[in-house]
C-alpha positions as CSV (number, residue, x, y, z in Angstrom):
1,X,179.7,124.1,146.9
2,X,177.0,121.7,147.3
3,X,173.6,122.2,145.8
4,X,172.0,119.2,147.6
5,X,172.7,121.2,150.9
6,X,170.7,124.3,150.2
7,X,167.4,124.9,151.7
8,X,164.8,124.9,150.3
9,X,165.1,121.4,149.3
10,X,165.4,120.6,145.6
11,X,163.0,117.4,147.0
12,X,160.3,120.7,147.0
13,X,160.5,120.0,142.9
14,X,158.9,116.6,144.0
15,X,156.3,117.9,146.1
16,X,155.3,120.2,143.2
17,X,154.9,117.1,140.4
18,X,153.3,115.1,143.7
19,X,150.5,118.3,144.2
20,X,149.6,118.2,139.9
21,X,149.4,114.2,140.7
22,X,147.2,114.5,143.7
23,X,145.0,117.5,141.6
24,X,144.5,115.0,138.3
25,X,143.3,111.9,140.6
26,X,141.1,114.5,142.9
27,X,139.7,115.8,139.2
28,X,139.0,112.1,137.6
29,X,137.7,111.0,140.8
30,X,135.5,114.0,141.2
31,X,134.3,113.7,137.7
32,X,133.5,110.1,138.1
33,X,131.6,110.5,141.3
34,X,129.4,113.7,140.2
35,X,128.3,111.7,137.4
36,X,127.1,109.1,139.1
37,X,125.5,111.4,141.0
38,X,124.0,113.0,138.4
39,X,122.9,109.8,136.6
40,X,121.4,108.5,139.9
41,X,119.1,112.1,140.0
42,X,117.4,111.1,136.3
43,X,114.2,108.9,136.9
44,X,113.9,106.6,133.5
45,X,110.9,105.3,131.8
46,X,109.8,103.5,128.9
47,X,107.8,105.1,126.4
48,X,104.9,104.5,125.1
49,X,103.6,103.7,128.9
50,X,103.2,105.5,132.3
51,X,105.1,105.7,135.2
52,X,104.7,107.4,138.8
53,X,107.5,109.3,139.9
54,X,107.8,110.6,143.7
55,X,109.0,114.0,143.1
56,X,109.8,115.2,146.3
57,X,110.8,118.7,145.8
58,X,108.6,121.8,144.1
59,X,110.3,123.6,141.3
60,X,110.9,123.2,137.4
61,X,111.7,119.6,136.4
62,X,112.3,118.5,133.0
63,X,111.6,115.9,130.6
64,X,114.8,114.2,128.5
65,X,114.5,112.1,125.6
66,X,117.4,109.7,125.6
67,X,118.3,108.0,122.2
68,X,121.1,106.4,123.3
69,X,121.0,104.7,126.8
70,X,120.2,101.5,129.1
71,X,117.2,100.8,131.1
72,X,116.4,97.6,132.8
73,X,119.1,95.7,131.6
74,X,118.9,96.8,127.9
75,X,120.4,99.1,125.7
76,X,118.4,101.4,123.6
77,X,119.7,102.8,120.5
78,X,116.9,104.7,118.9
79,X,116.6,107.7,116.3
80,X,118.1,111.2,117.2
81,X,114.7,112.8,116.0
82,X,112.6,113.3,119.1
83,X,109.4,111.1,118.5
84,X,105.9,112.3,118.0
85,X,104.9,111.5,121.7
86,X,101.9,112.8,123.2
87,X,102.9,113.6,127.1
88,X,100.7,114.1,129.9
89,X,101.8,115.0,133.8
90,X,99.2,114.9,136.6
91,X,99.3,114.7,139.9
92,X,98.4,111.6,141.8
93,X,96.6,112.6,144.4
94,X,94.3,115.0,143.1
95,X,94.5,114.4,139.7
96,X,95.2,117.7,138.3
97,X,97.0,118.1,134.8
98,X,100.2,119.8,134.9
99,X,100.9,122.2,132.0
100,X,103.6,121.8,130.0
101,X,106.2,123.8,127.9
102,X,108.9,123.8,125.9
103,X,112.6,122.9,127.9
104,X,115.7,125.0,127.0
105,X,117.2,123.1,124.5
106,X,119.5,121.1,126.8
107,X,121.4,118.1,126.0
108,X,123.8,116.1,128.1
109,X,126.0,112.7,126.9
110,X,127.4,110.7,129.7
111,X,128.3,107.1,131.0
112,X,126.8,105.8,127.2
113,X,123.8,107.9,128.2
114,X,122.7,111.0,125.4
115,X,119.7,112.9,125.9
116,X,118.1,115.7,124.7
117,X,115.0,117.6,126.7
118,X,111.4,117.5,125.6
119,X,109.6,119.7,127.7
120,X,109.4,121.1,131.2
121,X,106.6,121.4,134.0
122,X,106.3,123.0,137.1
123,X,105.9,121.0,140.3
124,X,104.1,123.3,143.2
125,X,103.1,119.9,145.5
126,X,106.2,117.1,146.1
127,X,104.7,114.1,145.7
128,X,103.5,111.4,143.2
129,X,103.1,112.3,140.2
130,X,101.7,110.4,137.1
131,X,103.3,110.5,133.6
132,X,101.5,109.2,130.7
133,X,103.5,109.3,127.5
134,X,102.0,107.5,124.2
135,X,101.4,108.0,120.1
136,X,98.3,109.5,119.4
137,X,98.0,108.6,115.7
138,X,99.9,105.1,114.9
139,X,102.5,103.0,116.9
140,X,105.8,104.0,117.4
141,X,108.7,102.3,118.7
142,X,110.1,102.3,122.1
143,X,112.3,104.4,124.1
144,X,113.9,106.0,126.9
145,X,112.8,109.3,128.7
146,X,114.2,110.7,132.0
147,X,113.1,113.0,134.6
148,X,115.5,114.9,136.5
149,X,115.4,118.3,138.7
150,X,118.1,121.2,138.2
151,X,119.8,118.4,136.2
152,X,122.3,120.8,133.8
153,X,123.3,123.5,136.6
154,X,124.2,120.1,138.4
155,X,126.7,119.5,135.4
156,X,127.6,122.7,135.1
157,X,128.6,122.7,139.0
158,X,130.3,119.8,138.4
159,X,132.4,121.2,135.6
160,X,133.3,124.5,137.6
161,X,134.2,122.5,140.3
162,X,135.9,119.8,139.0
163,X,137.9,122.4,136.7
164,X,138.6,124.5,139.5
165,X,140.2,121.5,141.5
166,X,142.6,120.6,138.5
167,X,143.7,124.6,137.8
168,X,144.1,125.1,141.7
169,X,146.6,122.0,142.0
170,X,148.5,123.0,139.2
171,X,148.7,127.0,140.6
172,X,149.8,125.4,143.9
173,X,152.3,123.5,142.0
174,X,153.4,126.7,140.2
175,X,153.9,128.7,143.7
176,X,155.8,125.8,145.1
177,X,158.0,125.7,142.1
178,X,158.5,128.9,141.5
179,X,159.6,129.5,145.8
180,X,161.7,126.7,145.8
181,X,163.9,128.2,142.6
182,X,163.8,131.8,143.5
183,X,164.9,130.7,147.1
184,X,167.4,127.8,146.3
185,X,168.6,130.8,143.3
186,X,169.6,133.2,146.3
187,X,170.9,130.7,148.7
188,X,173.3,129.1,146.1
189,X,174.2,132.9,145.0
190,X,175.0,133.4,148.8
191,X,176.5,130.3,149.1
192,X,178.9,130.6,145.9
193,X,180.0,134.7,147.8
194,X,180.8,132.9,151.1
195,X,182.9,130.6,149.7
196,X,184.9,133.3,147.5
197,X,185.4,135.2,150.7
198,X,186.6,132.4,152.6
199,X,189.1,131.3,149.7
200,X,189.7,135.7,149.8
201,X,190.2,135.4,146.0
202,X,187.9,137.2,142.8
């Protein structure tokens, strides 16, 4: 009796470890890519100072203070108290002040990046839009804010997804697996009962 020559395969086995290899790489490169992604959708600016951001779509957007990050070439490692700032958000074009509120408490840390949201503002116009951020009482020191749109369901997207890839690659694996033995099981079984009737002995 030869187990090499029962179908399925044992080279099925392979196929399985090859699926979990394929699932990891697909995860890591997922990962790697949907940050970048995400890092790409965060507008920096210095603060204290201004900056116009093109917003280009109407919704909730929020404001991040990032105490450790990179900007222009430099690396900014500031205090993990959010500073004093006095922020203001107004629309370029006509002028208007945007009213502001509190954010949800979201923080993210990625690609050396950690930040922590300020405060949120409803956009109802895309467009330019002018953000004036600066210490009312005394100078402070300088650091990083971002401005991103839908910015932690894009991580937590990511996360599902990315999660979902690496558990469905290792269930495929599983099914694979588990056919290949169950199958291989019986044919060998059937295999072994052949042989005893051929031979005609117990």
């Amino acid at each position: 009796m030869n187990g090499r020559n029962v179908l399925p395969s044992i080279w099925y086995y392979g196929l399985a470890v090859l699926v979990i290899i394929i699932g990891f790489l697909a995860f890591a490169g997922l990962i790697y890519s949907g940050i970048s992604n995400i890092e790409s959708g965060l507008v920096q600016m210095m603060a204290p100072g201004n900056a116009d951001l093109d917003l280009k779509e109407p919704g909730e957007y929020t404001l991040f203070y990032e105490n450790h990050s990179y900007f222009n070439g430099s690396i900014y490692n500031t205090a993990e108290q959010i500073p004093a700032l006095q922020i203001v958000v107004s629309e370029k074009a006509s002028g208007q002040t945007l009213a502001t509120y509190p954010a949800s408490g979201s923080t993210y840390s990625m690609g050396g990046r950690t930040g922590r949201s300020v405060m949120a503002f409803q956009v109802e116009k895309p467009g330019i839009h002018w953000i004036n951020a600066s210490y009312p009482k005394e100078p402070g020191p300088e650091v990083v804010l971002a401005v991103g749109k839908g910015f932690m369901d894009g991580i937590f997207y990511l996360v599902f997804a990315a999660v979902a890839l690496l558990f469905g690659s290792i269930a495929i694996a599983a099914i694979v697996s588990y056919i290949t033995y169950t199958r291989r099981k019986k044919a060998l079984l059937s295999q072994k009962e052949e042989e005893r009737q051929i031979r005609g002995g117990p």
